[in-house]
C-alpha positions in Angstrom: 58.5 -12.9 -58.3 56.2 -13.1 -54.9 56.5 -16.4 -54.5 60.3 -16.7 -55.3 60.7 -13.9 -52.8 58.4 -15.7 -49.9 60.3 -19.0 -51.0 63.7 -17.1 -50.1 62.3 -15.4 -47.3 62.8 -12.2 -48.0 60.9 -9.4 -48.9 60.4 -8.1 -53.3 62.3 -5.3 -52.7 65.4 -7.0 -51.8 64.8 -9.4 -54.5 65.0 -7.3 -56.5 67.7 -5.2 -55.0 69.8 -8.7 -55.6 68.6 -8.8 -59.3 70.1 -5.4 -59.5 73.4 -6.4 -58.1 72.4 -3.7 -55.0 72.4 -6.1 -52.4 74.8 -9.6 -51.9 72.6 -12.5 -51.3 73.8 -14.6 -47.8 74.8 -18.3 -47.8 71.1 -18.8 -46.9 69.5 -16.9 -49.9 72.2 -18.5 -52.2 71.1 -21.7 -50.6 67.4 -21.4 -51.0 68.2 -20.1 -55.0 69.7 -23.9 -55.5 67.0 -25.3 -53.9 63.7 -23.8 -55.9 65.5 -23.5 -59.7 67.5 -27.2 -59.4 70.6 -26.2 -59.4 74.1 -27.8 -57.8 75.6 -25.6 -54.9 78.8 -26.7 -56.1 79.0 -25.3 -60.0 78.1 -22.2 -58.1 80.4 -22.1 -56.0 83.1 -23.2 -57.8 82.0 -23.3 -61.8 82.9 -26.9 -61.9 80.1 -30.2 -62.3 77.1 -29.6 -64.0 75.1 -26.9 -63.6 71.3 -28.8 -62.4 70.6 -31.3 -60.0 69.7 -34.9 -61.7 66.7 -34.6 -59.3 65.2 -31.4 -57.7 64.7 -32.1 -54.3 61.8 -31.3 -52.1 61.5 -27.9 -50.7 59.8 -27.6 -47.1 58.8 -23.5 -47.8 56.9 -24.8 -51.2 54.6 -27.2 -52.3 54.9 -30.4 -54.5 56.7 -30.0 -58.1 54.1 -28.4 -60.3 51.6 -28.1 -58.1 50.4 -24.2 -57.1 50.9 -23.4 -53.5 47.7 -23.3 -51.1 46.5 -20.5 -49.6 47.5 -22.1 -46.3 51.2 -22.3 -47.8 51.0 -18.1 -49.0 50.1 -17.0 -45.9 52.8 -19.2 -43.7 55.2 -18.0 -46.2 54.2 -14.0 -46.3 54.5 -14.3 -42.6 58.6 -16.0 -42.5 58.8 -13.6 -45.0 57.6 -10.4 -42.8 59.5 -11.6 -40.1 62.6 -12.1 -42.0 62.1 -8.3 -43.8 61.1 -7.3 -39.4 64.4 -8.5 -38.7 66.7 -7.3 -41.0 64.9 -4.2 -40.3 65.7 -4.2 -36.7 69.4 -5.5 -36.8 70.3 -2.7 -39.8 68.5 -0.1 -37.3 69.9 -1.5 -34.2 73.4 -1.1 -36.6 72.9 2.6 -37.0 72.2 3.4 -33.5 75.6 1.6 -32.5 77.4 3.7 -35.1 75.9 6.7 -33.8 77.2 6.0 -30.3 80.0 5.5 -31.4 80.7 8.4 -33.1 79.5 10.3 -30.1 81.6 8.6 -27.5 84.8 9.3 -30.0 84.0 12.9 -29.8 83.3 12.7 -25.6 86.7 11.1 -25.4 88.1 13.8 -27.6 86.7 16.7 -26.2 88.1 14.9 -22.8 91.1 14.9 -24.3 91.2 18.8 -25.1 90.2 19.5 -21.7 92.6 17.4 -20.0 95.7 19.1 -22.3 93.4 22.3 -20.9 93.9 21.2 -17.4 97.2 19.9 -17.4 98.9 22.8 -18.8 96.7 24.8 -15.9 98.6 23.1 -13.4 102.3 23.7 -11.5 104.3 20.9 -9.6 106.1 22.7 -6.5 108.3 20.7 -4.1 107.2 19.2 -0.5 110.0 19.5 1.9 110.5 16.4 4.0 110.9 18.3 7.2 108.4 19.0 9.4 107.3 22.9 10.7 106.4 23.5 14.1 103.3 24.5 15.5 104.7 24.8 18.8 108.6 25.4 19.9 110.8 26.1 16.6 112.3 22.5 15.1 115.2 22.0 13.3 114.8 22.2 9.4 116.3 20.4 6.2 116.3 20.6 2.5 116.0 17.6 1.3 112.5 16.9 -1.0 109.9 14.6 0.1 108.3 14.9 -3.3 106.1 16.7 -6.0 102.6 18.0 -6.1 100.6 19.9 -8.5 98.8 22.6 -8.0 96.2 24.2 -10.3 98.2 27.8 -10.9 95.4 30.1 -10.1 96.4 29.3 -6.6 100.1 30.3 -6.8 100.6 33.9 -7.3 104.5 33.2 -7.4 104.7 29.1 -8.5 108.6 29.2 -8.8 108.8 30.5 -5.2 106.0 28.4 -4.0 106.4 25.4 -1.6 104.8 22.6 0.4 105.7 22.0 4.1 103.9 20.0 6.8 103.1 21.4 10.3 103.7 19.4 13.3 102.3 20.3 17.0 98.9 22.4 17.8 100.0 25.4 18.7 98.0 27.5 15.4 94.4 25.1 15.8 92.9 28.6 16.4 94.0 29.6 12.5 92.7 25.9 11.4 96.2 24.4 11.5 96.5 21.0 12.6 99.2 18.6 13.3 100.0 16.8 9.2 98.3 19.7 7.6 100.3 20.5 4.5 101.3 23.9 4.4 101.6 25.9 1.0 104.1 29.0 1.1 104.8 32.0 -0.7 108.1 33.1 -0.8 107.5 36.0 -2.7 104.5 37.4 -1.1 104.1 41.0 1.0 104.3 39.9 4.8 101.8 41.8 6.3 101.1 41.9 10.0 99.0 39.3 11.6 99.7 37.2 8.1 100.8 33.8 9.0 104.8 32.4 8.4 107.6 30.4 8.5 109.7 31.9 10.3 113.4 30.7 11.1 114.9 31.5 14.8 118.8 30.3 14.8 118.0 27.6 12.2 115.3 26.4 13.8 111.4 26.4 11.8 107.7 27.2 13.2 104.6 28.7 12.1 103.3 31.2 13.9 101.5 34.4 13.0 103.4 37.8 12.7 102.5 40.7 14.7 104.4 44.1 13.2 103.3 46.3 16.5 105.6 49.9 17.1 108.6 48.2 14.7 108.5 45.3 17.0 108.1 41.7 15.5 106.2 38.8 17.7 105.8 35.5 16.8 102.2 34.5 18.1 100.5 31.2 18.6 96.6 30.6 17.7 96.5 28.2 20.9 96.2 30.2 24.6 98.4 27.2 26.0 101.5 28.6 24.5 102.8 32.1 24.7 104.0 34.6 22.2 108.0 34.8 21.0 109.2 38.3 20.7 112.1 38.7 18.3 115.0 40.7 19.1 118.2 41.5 17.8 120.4 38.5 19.2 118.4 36.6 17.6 119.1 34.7 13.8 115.4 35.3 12.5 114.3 35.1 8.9 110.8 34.8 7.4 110.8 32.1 4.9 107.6 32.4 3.0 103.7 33.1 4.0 101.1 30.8 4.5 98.6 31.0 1.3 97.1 27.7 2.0 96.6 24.6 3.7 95.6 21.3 2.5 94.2 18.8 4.7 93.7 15.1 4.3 90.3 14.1 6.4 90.3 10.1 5.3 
């Protein structure tokens, strides 16, 4: 049984596991079988022919016909053998680790998944007007949409009445407002004084912030260069929403 094994090269154990009908021999095994008991490839392959060679041919793993194998031949053999056992080893272990990643990159992706559903559902698109909002002298204003954003909801107190405008001119730097900042309003929220607006002045749009002072309203800049608006009653003023946010692109 040793020797057929190290003629095969392969270990007892899988000999035997092949005996058993545990394990299905390879092209090679089936192969070296022919080779060391005689017998034709072909009838075992295919049940056709006859079933052993007219003449067994020499074997390179074992020694002449009928003679015992030297101890030179045993211990070359044993070591094709361990080798061959050392590799099978390897490539069924090295088999097992792959299926173990796997498996853990299939649950990454899926817990991934959940916390993109998570994240997505988490989020609110609100419009971006395509006109501009002055941070200096009041511009005139449109309605027409630019486009989409989303916003995580946890910034939006009101997302239905929540929009995205974009400030043009330097007249609020001081409140960290800059010419293409995008500006996120509030329509719904308390308008406080010194909180910062849009404010509408016969049509016309800015940002400024609001100063409530003795039931007087004044529209101030953040930038000493330009001077404060007063609002009074001949005037067609509206506030349009508060500043919660701004969003700045740096690159």
């Amino acid at each position: 049984m040793l020797l057929i094994a190290f003629s095969f090269g392969i270990s007892q154990s899988s000999l035997s596991e092949i005996e058993n009908g545990k394990f299905s021999p390879g092209s090679d095994i089936i192969l070296s079988l022919c080779r060391y008991f005689n017998i034709d490839s072909n009838w075992l392959l295919t049940g056709t022919g006859k079933m052993f060679l007219e003449k067994k041919p020499e074997s390179e793993n074992i020694s002449e016909a009928g003679d015992e194998p030297s101890a030179a031949d045993w211990q070359l053999q044993a070591e094709q053998a361990a080798k061959t056992a050392a590799s099978r080893s390897e490539s069924e272990a090295l088999a097992g680790d792959v299926a173990a990643l796997k498996k853990q990159v299939n649950e990454l992706f899926g817990l991934v998944r959940g916390r993109m559903d998570v994240l997505e559902d988490a989020m609110v698109e609100i419009p971006v007007f395509m006109h501009r909002v002055s941070a200096g002298p009041a511009v005139a204003s449109s309605s027409e949409i630019e486009e989409y954003i989303k916003l995580p909801t946890v910034l939006l107190k009101h997302p239905k009445r929540s929009y995205a405008v974009r400030a043009s001119g330097n007249s609020m730097v001081g409140a960290g407002i800059h010419s293409g900042d995008l500006l996120i309003v509030d329509q719904e929220a308390a308008i406080k004084h010194k909180c910062i607006v849009i404010a509408s002045i016969n049509g016309e749009q800015t940002v400024k912030r609001l100063l409530i002072e003795d039931g007087e309203l004044v529209l101030a800049p953040e930038n000493s260069h330009y001077q404060s608006t007063p609002i009074t009653k001949e005037m067609n003023f509206s506030i349009l929403g508060v500043v919660m946010h701004i969003i700045r692109t740096v690159y």
